[in-house]
C-alpha positions as CSV (number, residue, x, y, z in Angstrom):
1,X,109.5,75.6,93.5
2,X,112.3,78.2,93.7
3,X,114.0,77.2,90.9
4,X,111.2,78.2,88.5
5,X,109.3,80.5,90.8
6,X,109.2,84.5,89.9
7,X,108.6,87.0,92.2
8,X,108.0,90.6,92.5
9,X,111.0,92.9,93.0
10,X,112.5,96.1,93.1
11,X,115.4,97.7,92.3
12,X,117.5,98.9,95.6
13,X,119.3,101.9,94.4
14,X,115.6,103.0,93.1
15,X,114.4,103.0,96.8
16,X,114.8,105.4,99.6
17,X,118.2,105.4,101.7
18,X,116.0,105.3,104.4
19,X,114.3,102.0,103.6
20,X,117.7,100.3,102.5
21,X,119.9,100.6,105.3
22,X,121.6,97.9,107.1
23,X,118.9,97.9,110.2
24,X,115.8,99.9,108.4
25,X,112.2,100.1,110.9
26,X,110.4,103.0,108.6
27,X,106.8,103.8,109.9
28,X,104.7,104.7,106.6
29,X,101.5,105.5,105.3
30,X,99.9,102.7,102.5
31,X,99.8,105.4,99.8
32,X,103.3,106.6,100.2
33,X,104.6,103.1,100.0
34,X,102.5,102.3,97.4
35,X,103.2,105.2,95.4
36,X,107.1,105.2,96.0
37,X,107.2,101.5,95.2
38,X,105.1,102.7,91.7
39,X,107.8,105.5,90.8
40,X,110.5,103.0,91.6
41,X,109.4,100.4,89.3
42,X,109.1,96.5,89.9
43,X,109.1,93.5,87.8
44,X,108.5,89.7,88.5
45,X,111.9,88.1,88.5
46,X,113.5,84.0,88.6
47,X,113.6,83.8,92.5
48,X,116.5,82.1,92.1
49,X,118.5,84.8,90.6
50,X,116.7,87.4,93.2
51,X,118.1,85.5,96.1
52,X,121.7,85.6,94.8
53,X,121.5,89.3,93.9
54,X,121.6,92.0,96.5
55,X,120.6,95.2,93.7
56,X,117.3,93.8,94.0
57,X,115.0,93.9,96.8
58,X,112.2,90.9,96.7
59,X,109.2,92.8,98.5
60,X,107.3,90.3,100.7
61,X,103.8,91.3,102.9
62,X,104.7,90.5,106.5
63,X,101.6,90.4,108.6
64,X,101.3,90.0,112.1
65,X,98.8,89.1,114.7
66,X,98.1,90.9,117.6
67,X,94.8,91.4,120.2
68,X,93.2,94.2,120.6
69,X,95.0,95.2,123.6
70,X,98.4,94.1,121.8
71,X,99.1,92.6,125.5
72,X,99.3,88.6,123.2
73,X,101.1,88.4,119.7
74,X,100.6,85.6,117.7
75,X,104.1,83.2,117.0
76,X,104.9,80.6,115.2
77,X,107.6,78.2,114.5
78,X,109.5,78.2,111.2
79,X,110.0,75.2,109.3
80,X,108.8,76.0,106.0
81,X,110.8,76.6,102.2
82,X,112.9,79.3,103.8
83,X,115.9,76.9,105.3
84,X,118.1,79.8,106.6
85,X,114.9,80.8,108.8
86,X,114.1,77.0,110.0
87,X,114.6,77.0,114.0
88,X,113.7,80.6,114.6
89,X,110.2,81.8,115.9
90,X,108.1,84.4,113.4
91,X,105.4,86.8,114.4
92,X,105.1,87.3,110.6
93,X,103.1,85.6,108.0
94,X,103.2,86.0,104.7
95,X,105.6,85.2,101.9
96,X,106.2,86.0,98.0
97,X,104.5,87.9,95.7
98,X,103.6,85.8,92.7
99,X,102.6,86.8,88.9
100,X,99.5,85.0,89.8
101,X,98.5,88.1,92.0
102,X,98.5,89.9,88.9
103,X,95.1,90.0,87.6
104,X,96.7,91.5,84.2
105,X,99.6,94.0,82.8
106,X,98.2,96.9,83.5
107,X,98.0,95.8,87.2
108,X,99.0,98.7,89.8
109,X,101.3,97.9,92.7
110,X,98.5,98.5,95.5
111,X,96.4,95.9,93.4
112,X,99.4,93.2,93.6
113,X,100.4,94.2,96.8
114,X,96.9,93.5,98.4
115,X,96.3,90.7,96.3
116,X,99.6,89.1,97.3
117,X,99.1,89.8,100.9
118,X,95.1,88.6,100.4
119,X,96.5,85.0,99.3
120,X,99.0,84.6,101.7
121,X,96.5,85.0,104.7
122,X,94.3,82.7,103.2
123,X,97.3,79.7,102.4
124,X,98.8,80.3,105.7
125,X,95.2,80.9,108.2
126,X,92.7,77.6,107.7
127,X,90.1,80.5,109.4
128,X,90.3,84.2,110.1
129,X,87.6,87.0,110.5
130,X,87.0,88.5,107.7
131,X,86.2,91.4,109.2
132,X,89.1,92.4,111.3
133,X,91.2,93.8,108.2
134,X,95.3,94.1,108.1
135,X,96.5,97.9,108.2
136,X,99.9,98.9,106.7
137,X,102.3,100.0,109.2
138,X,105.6,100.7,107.5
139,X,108.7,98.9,106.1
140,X,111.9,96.8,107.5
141,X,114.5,95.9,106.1
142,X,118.0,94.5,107.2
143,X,121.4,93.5,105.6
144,X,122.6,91.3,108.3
145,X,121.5,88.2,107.5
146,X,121.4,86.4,103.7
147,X,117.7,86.3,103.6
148,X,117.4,90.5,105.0
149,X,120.1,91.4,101.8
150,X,117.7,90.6,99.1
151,X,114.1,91.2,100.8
152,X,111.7,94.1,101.8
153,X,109.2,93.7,104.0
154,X,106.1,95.5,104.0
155,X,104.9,95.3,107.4
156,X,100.9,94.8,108.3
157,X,99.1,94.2,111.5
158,X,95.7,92.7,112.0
159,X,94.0,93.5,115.7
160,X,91.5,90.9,116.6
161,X,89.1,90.8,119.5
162,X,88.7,86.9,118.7
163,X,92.6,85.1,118.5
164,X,90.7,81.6,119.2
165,X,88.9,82.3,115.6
166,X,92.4,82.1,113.8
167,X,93.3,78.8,112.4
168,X,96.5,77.6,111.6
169,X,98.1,76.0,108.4
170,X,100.0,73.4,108.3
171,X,102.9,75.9,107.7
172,X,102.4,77.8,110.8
173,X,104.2,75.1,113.0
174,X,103.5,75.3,116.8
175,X,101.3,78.3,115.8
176,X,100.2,80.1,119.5
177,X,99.6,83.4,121.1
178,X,101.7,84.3,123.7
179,X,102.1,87.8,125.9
180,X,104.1,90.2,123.7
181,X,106.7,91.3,126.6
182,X,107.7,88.0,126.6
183,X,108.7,87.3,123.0
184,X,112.2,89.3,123.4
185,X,113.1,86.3,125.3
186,X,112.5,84.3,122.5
187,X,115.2,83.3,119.4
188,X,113.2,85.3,117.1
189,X,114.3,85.6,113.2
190,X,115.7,89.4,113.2
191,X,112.3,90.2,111.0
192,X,110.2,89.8,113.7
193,X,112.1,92.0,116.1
194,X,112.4,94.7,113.4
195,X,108.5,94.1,112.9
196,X,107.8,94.2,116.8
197,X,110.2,97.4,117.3
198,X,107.9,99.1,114.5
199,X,104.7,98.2,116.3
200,X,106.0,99.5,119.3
201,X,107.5,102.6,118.1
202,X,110.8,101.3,120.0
């Protein structure tokens, strides 16, 4: 699917510094994203020339699953498209945004963003509540690794009082909840600690 797939980007040297550095963890509000991302300009690109090109920044929703009490985080195993990820643990879902979140031209960022973000929950979660809604939290971003160079996550969070109501995809291998403190012991993928280090104002 890569080969022919386009996906949303944005140019890097249009972004702030502060969201482009090597190690970025940038606590925002929805509206400044969304209106910063706006000003920047984005287009829908071939993936495969996005991956190979580090001017451009592939923005991708990056949800993740916590109780109420954030005391449990939800984790998965990867072993989906994303083969520079495989054998690492994820506390985010999510993925690519498509053309087909576009509704039509004259689409605003939030509307793609959300509707992006909207379709990614419901690929990736068989069953959710509907009524526990994700909330921006701010951005990550990372130059380390291959797949940090040319991606932007936009991190959300969903608190739920019910974890046992969400269902995992087939793409959520070894999905489970397990006690935040402990996940640092884990061989997460350097998102998820960037995501977790946001959460936790660390």
């Amino acid at each position: 699917m890569t080969g022919s797939e386009t996906v949303l980007c944005i140019k890097r040297n249009m972004l702030p510094e502060s969201w482009v550095e090597p190690r970025s963890i940038v606590p925002l509000d929805l509206d400044v994203f969304i209106e910063t991302c706006s000003i920047s300009g984005f287009e829908f690109l071939n993936r495969k020339d996005a991956e190979r090109d580090p001017g451009y920044k592939q923005v991708i929703p990056y949800i993740v699953l916590q109780t109420r009490d954030m005391k449990k985080t939800a984790l998965y195993h990867r072993q989906g498209s994303e083969t520079r990820l495989h054998d690492l643990w994820s506390v985010g879902i999510g993925g690519h945004i498509n053309p087909i979140d576009r509704v039509g031209r004259d689409t605003s960022f939030r509307q793609i963003l959300m509707a992006g973000m909207e379709r990614e929950l419901n690929e990736e979660l068989e069953n959710r509540p509907l009524n526990e809604p994700p909330d921006f939290m701010g951005v990550i971003s990372e130059d380390i690794t291959d797949v940090g160079k040319v991606h932007l996550g936009a991190v959300f969070r969903i608190l739920t009082e019910y974890p046992e109501k969400y269902l995992p995809g087939a793409e959520l291998f070894q999905f489970t909840w397990t006690k935040t403190e402990s996940l640092y012991a884990l061989n997460l993928e350097l998102w998820s600690s960037l995501a977790l280090c946001l959460l936790s104002d660390c």
